[in-house]
N, C-alpha and C positions, 0 to 999 in steps of 0.2 A: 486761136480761141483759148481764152484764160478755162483753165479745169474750174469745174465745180469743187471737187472735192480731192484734196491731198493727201497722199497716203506715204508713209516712207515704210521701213524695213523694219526697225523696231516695233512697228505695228504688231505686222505680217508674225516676224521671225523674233522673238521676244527672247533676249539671249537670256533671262534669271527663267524666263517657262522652258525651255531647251536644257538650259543645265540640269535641272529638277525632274524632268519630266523627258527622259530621249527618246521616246517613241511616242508618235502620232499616228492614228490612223488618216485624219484627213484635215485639213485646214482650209479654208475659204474666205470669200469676201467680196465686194461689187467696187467697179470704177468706175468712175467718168473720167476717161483721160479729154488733154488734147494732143496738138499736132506732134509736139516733140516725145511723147513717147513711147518707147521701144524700151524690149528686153531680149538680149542674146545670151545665151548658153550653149558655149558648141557641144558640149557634153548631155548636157540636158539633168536632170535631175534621177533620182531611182524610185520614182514615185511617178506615178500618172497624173496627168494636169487635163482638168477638160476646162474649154471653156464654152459659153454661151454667149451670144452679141445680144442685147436689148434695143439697141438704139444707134445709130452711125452707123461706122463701119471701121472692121481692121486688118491686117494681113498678117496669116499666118505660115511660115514656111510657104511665101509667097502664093498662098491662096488666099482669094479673096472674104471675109469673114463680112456676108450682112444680116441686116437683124432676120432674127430666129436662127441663126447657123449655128452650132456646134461644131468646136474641133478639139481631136482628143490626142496627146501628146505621150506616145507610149516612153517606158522609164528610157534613161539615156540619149534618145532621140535627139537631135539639134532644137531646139527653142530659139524662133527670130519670131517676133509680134511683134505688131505696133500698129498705133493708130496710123489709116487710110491718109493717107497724104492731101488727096482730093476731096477726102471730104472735113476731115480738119476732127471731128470730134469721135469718141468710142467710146459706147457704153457697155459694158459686158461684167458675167459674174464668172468668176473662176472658184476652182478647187481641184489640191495636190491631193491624192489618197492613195495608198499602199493598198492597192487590190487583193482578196482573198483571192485563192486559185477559182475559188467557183464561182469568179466574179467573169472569168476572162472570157466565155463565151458571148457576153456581153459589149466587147470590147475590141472586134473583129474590125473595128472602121478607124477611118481617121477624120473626115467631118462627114456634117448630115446637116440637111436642113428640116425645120419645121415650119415651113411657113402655112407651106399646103395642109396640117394638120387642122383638126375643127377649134375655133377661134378660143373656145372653153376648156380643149387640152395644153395647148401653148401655155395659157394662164394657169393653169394647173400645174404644167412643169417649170415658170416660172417660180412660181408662191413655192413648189418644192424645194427650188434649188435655194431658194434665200433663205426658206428653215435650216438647210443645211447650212450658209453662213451662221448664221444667228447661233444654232448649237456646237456647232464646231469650236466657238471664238469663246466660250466658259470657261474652260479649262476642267469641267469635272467631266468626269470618266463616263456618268450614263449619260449628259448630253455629247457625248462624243459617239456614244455606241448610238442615238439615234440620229446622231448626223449622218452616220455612216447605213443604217440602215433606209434614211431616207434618199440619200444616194442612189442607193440599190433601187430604190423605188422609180427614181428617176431613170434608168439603163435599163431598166425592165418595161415601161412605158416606152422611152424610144425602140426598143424591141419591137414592141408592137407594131407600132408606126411602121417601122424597116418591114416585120413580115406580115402573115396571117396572124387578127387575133385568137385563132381556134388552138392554134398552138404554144400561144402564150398561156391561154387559160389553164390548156393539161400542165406547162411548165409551171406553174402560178402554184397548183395542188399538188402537183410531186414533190416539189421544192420545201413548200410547209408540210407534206406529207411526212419527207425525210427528216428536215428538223424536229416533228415532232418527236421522231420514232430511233434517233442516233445510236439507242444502246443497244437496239435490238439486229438481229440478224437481218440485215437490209442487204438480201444476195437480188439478182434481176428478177428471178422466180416468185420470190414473195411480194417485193414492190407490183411486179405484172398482176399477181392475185388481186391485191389492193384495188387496184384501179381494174379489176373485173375484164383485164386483155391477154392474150396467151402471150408468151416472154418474147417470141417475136418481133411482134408488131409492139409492143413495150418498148423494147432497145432500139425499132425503127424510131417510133415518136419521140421515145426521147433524144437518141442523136439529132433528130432537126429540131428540138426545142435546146437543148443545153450545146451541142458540138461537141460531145465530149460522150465516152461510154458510162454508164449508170457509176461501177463501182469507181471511177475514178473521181466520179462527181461526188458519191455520198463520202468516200473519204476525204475531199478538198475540203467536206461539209464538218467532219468530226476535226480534223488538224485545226480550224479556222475556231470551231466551240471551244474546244483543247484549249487553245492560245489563251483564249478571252476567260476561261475559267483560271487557269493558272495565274494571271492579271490581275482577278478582281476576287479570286476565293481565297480561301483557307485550305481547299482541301487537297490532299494530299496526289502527288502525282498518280500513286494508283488510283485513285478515287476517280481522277478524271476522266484517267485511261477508258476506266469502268462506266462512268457515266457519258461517254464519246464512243461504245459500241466496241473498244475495245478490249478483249478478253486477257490477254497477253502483254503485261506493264513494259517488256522487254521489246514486243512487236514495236508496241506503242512509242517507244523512246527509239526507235531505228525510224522509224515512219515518219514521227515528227520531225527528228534533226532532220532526216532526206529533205521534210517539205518548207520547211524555215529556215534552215542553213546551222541552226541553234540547239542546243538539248532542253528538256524540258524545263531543267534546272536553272539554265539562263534567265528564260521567263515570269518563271516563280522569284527569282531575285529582283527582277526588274517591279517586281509587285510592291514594294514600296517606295518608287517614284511614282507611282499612278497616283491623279488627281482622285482624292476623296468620292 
């Protein structure tokens, strides 16, 4: 089957946007392949790749990929895809993205289907995921940050799907709860007040909504702000410190290198390659 639509690697991988610009949070785009093609990586990438099937069918790390199916290609991992042989054509949207840490509860599977889902959320996680091609492919910096948060949007929705919605919702409100609240003492204690539960049953619920203990979460949550302020502000490493909950500019610059591999300094210089 002749493709619809051709796409090469300068597309994708824009070498003068890569020299200018070396960090991405996430990148995407839709196919219609046909028969002949595949892509191997036996290393795989350092970034996550999810994809979506729309239409045909493909295989992924020889499983079979049909429409509605998700499959999610943790960093390094082997990369073998390609269009179904038997059935000749494959429609699907992908996107690479550099996971926040408080992304990774999220992220516990390798495919999923949604067919069984009701006919209005499939289209909903559809129209999502192409907003995220669509902002991803600008090159500025806030439709990047809302590619990425609409991303989120989508892993949070299939969340749902995977468990109970009762537990998404309380994850839904702690989540914007935290973010709102990043500067202030967020120990389990206070969080438990908040949501009117004794700290117990608090660190129960939220381990089976995030998989992860409270304070490891709210700090993935301050590192991740951190990052993105040092990126796109002016202010000053302690400023950030300050305004990410932590007290300690010294804490703050051992915590961060631990959670990025980098010091803060790094990211603050990398702040004028970021798209406008």
């Amino acid at each position: 089957m002749k493709n619809k639509m051709k796409f090469t690697r300068e597309v994708i991988f824009d070498p003068e946007y890569v020299k200018t610009h070396p960090y991405r949070s996430v990148w995407a785009s839709e196919y219609r392949m046909g028969t002949d093609y595949r892509i191997v990586r036996d290393s795989g990438l350092d970034n996550h790749l999810i994809i979506l099937t729309v239409s045909g069918a493909g295989i992924a790390n020889g499983t079979e990929l049909e429409p509605f199916s998700f499959y999610l290609f943790r960093p390094h991992m082997r990369h073998d895809y390609r269009t179904a042989p038997d059935i000749g054509s494959w429609h699907f949207l992908w996107a690479h993205f550099h996971a926040p840490a408080n992304w990774f509860p999220y992220l516990d599977w390798k495919t999923f289907s949604i067919q069984s889902a009701p006919t209005s959320e499939r289209r909903r996680i559809i129209a999502l995921f192409r907003e995220v091609i669509l902002n991803s492919s600008t090159g500025y910096g806030y439709d990047e940050a809302l590619a990425m948060n609409l991303l989120e949007n989508i892993l949070l929705r299939l969340a749902k799907i995977r468990t109970t919605g009762d537990d998404l919702d309380f994850g839904e409100d702690v989540r914007t709860y935290i973010l709102e609240h990043l500067a202030e003492n967020l120990t389990v204690s206070t969080l438990a007040t908040a949501f009117h539960l004794s700290t117990s049953r608090f660190a129960h619920r939220f381990r089976d909504a995030f998989g992860t203990p409270p304070q490891a979460y709210v700090e993935g949550c301050r590192i991740e702000m951190a990052r993105r302020l040092l990126l796109t502000t002016e202010m000053s490493v302690k400023e950030v410190a300050l305004t990410c909950g932590f007290n300690d500019p010294l804490y703050f610059t051992k915590r961060f290198s631990h959670a990025t591999g980098s010091a803060p300094s790094y990211w603050r210089g990398a702040r004028g390659n970021r798209p406008g």
